[in-house]
C-alpha positions as CSV (number, residue, x, y, z in Angstrom):
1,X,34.2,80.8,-71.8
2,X,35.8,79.8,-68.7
3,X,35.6,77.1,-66.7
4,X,36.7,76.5,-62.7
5,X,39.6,74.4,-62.8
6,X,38.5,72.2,-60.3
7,X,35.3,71.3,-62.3
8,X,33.1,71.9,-59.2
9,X,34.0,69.0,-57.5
10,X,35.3,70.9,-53.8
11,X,31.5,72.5,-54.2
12,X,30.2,68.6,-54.3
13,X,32.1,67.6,-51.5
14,X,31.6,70.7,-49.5
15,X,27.5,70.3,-49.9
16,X,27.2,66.8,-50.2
17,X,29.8,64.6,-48.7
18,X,32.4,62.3,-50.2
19,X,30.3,59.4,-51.0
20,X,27.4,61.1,-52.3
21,X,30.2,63.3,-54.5
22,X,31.5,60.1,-56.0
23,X,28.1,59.1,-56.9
24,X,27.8,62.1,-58.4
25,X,30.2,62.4,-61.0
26,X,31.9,60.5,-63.5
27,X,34.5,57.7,-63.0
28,X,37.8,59.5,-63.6
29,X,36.5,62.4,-61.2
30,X,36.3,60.5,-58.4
31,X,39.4,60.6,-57.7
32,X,39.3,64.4,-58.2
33,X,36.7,64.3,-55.4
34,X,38.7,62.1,-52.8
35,X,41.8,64.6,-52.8
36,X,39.5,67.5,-52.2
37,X,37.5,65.5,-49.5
38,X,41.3,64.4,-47.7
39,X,42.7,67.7,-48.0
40,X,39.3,69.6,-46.7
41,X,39.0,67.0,-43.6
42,X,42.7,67.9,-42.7
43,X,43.0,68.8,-39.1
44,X,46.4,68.3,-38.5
45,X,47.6,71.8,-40.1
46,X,51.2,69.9,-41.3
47,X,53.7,71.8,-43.3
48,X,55.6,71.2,-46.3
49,X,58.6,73.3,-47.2
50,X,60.0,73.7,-50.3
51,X,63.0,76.8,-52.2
52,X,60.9,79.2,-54.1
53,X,63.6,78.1,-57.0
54,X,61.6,75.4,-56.9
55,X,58.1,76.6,-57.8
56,X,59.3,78.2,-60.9
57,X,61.4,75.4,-62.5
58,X,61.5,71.5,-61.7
59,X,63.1,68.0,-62.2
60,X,62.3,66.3,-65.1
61,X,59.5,63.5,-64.6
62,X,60.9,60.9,-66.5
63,X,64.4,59.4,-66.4
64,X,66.8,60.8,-68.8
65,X,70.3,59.5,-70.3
66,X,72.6,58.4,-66.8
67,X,75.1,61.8,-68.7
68,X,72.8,63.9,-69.3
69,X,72.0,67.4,-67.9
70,X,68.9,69.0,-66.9
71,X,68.5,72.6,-67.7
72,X,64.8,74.0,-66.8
73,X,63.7,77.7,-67.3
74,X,61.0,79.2,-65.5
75,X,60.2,83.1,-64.8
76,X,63.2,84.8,-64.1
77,X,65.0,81.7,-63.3
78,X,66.9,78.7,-64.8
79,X,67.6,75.2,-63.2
80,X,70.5,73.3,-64.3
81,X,71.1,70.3,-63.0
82,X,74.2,68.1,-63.5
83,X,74.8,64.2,-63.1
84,X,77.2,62.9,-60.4
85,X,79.7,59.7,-61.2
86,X,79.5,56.4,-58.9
87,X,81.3,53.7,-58.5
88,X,81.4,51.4,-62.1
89,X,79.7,48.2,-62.1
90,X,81.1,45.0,-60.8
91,X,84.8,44.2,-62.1
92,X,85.2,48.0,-63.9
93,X,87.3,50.3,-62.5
94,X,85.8,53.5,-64.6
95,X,83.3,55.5,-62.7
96,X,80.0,56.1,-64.0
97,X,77.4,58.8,-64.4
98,X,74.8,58.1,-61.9
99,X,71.9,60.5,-64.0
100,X,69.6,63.1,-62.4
101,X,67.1,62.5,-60.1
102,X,63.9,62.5,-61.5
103,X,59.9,61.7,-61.0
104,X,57.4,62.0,-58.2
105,X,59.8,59.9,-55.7
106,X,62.6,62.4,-56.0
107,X,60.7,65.2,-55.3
108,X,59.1,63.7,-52.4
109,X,62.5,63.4,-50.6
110,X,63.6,67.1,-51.1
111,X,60.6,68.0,-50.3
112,X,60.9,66.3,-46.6
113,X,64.9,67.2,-46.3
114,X,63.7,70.7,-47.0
115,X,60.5,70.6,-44.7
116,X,62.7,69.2,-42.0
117,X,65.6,71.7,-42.0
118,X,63.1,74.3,-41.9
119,X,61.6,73.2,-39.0
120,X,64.3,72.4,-37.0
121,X,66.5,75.5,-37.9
122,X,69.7,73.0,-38.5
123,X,71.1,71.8,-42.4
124,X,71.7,68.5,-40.5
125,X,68.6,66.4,-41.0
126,X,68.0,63.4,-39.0
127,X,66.9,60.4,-41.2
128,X,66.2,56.8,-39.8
129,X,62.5,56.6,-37.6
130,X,61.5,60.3,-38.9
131,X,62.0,60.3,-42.3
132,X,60.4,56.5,-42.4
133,X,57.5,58.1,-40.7
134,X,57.3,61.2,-43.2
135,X,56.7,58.4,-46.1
136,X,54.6,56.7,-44.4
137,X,52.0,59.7,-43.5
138,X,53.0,60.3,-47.9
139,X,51.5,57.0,-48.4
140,X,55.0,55.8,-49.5
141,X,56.1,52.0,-48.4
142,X,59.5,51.6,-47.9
143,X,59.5,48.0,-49.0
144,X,59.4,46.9,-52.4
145,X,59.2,48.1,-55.6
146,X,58.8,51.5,-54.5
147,X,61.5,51.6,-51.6
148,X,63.8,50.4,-54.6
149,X,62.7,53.8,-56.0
150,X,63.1,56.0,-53.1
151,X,66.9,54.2,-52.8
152,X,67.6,55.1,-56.4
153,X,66.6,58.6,-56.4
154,X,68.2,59.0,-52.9
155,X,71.6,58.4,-54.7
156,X,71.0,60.7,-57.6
157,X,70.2,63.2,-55.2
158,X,73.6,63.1,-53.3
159,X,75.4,62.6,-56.1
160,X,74.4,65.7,-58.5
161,X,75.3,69.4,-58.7
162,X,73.0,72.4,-59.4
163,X,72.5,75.7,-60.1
164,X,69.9,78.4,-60.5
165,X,70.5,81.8,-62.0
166,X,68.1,84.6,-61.6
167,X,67.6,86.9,-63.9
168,X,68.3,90.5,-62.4
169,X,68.6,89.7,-58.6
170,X,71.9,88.1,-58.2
171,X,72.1,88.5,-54.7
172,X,69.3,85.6,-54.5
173,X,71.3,83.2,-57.1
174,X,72.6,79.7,-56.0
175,X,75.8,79.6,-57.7
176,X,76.7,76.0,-57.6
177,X,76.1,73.2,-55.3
178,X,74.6,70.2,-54.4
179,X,71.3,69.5,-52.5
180,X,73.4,67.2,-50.0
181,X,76.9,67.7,-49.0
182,X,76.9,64.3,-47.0
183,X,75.1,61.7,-46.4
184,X,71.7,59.9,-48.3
185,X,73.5,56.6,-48.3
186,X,72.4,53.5,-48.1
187,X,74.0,50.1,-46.0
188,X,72.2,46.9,-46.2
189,X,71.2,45.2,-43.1
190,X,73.6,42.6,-41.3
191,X,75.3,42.4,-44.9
192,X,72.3,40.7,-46.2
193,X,71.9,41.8,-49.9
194,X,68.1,40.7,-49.6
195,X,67.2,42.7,-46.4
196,X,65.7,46.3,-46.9
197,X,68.7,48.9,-47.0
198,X,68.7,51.2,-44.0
199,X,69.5,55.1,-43.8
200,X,72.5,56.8,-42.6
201,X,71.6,58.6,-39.2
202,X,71.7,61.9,-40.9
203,X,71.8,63.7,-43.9
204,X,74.3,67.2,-44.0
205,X,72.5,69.9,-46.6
206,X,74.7,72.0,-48.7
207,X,75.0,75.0,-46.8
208,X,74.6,76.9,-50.1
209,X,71.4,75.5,-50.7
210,X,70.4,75.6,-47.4
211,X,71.1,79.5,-46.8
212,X,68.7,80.4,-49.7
213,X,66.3,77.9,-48.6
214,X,65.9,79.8,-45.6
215,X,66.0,83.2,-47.3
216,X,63.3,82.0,-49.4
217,X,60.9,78.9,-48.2
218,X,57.3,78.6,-49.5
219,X,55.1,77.0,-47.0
220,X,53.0,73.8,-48.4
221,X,49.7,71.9,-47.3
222,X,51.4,68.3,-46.5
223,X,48.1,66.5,-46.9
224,X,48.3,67.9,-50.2
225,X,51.8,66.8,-51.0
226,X,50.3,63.1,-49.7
227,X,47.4,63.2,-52.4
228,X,49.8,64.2,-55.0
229,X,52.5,61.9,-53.6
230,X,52.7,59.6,-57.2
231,X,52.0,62.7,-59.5
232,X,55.1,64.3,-60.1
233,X,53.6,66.8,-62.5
234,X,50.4,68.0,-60.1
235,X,52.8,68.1,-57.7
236,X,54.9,70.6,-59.6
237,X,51.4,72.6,-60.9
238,X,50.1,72.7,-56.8
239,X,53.6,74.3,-55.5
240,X,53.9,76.4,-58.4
241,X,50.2,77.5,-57.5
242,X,50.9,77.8,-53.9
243,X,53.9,80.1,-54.9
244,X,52.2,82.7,-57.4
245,X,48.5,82.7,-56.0
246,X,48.2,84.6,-52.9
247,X,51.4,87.2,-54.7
248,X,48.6,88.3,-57.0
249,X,46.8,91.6,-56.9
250,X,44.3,90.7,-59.9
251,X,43.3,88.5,-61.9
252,X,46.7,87.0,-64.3
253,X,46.4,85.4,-67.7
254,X,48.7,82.6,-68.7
255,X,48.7,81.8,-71.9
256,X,49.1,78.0,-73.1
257,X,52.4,78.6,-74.9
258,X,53.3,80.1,-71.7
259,X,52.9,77.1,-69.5
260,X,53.9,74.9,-72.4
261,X,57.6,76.5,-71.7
262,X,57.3,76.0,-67.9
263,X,55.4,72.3,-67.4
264,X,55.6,70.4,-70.8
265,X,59.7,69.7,-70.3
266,X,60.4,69.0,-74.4
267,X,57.2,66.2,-74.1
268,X,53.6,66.6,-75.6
269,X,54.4,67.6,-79.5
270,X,51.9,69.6,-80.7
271,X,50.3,72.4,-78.6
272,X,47.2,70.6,-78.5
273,X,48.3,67.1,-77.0
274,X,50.2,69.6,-74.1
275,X,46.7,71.6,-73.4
276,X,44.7,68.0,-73.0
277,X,47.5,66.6,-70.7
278,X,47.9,69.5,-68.4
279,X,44.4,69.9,-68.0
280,X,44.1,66.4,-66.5
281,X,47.1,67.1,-64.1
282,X,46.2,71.1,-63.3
283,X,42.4,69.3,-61.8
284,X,44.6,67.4,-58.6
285,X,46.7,70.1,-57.9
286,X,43.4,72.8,-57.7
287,X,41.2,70.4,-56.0
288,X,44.3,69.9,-53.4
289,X,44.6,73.4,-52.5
290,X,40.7,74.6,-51.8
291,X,41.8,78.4,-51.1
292,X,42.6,78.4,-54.9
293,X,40.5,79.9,-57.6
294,X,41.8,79.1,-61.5
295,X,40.0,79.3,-64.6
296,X,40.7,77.6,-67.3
297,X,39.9,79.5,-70.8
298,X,40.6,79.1,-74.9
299,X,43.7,81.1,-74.4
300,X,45.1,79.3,-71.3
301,X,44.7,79.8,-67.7
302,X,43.3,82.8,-65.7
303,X,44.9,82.7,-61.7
304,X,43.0,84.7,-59.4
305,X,44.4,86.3,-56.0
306,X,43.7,83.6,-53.7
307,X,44.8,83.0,-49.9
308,X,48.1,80.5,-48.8
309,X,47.5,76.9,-48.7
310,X,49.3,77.4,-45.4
311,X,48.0,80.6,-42.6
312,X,50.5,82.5,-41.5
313,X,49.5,81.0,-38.1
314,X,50.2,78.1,-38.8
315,X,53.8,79.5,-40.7
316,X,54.8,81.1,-37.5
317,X,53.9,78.2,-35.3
318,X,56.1,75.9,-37.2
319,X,53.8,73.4,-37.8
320,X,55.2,70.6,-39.9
C-alpha cells in the first residue's frame, strides 16, 4: 500500500496552522511541518536556477580523497568531475590536488552563481554585497565555522573540471570545462589573517557551462532551497523532483534499486539501510515543494504529474 510522501503533514498545516501542526505530530516531524508552513507562507515568488545536468546527477555529499574523481550517472547522463591542483603547503614547492567540491555548502554556491547569471543574462556574476545577501536570505552566516565552509568549497569550485555526456543527444553535451573560468577567490582583509576573507568583485562563468545553462535552466522555489539549505541530499531529491514532475503524463514508478543508482552515491550497504535513509531525506524535499504529489510503495516510489514549483509567470517575470 502506498503512502503520501509527505506523510500528511502540508494537509496539517494547511487546516490547522503551524503551531497546532507541531502539536500534532511527533517530534522528528516537526520539522517536516515548519518547511511546509515557510515554503506555503512564501510571498516573495524568488527563483532559483539550476542546469538540468544537474537534476539527474550530483556532487557527492561527503568529502572524498583531495585526488580523487567524481563520476555520477543519472538517466541519460554522466557527471565527472575532476580535482584541480593549488598551491602546496607552506615551504613545498609541489602543487597539490585541491579535491572536489562537495556537501550542502557547495551546492548552495552554484546554485546562486547559476540563479544569478540567469537573471541577469551576463556569465559575469557580481559577488561582494549580493551574494552575502543571497546567504543570508539561505540562512547561511558568513562568519565562523560555516563561512570557513563556504570559503573551502568556493576554492574547490574554481579549481575543478567537469564534464557531462548525454547519452544520444550530443548536441546538449558539456564537453569539458569548469564551472568558473575566473574568479571565486578569496583575500583577507587589511592582511589580517584573523579578519573574515572577502570576495573578489566578480566571478567569470565558463562560457561552456554557461551556454548550456541557458539552453537548459530548471526554475526552483528559493524558499525551498533555504529550508533545505544544510541538507545536501533533500536538496538533490527536491530539484530532481522539480525537474521530472510536471514532464510527466501519468503516473511513473521508480523502483528502489533505481534510485539506489541515482541518490545512494556508493553509501548505505544493503538495500534496506538505502530505502530507510532516503525515506527520511525524500519527506523535506516533498513537504518543500507543495504542488508535488509522491507515493511511497514496497517497490519504491510512484511520482505523479504535478505542477512547477515555479509558474511560468513567475519564469517569465524573472523573479529571482
Amino acid at each position: 500500500m502506498a503512502d503520501n510522501a509527505d506523510q500528511g503533514v502540508r494537509h496539517l498545516v494547511l487546516v490547522h496552522g503551524r503551531e497546532q501542526a507541531r502539536a500534532m505530530v511527533e517530534p522528528e516531524q516537526r520539522r517536516l511541518v515548519d518547511i511546509a508552513a515557510e515554503v506555503l507562507a512564501d510571498e516573495d515568488g524568488r527563483i532559483g536556477i539550476t542546469y538540468s545536468g544537474f537534476c539527474l546527477t550530483g556532487l557527492p555529499h561527503k568529502r572524498l580523497a583531495d585526488n580523487a574523481i567524481w563520476t555520477k550517472a543519472g538517466h541519460r547522463v554522466t557527471l565527472t568531475v575532476t580535482p584541480g591542483h593549488g598551491p602546496g603547503r607552506k615551504g613545498e614547492s609541489t602543487p597539490r590536488f585541491i579535491g572536489v567540491p562537495y556537501g550542502a555548502r557547495a551546492r548552495m554556491i552554484l546554485l546562486y552563481l547559476q540563479t544569478q547569471a540567469i537573471r541577469t543574462g551576463s556569465r559575469e556574476v557580481e559577488l561582494g554585497r549580493s551574494m552575502r545577501n543571497w546567504l543570508g536570505r539561505m540562512g547561511l552566516s558568513w562568519g565562523g565555522e560555516t563561512g570557513r565552509t563556504l570559503r573551502e568549497q568556493a576554492a574547490r569550485i574554481a579549481a575543478c573540471t567537469l564534464r557531462f555526456d548525454w547519452q544520444g543527444e550530443t548536441a546538449k553535451g558539456y564537453d569539458k570545462g569548469g564551472f568558473v573560468r575566473s574568479g571565486l577567490r578569496f583575500h583577507a582583509r587589511s592582511g589580517d589573517e584573523h579578519q573574515p576573507s572577502l570576495w573578489e568583485d566578480r566571478v567569470v562563468l565558463d562560457e561552456v557551462f554557461y551556454e548550456v545553462l541557458r539552453q537548459h535552466p530548471v526554475p526552483l522555489r528559493e524558499a525551498a532551497l533555504r529550508e533545505l539549505a544544510d541538507r545536501s541530499v533533500s536538496l538533490d531529491i527536491y530539484i530532481w523532483l522539480a525537474y521530472r514532475l510536471h514532464t510527466l503524463d501519468r503516473p511513473t514508478p521508480i523502483r528502489w534499486a533505481a534510485l539506489r543508482e541515482q541518490f545512494g552515491n556508493g553509501a548505505y550497504g544493503e538495500l534496506s539501510n538505502f530505502k530507510r535513509e532516503f525515506r527520511k531525506a525524500l519527506a523535506p524535499a516533498v513537504v518543500a515543494y507543495p504542488e508535488a504529489t509522491v507515493h511511497v510503495e514496497e517497490a519504491g516510489l510512484i511520482l505523479y504529474p504535478s505542477r512547477p514549483p515555479v509558474a511560468p509567470r513567475l519564469v517569465a517575470l524573472g523573479s529571482a
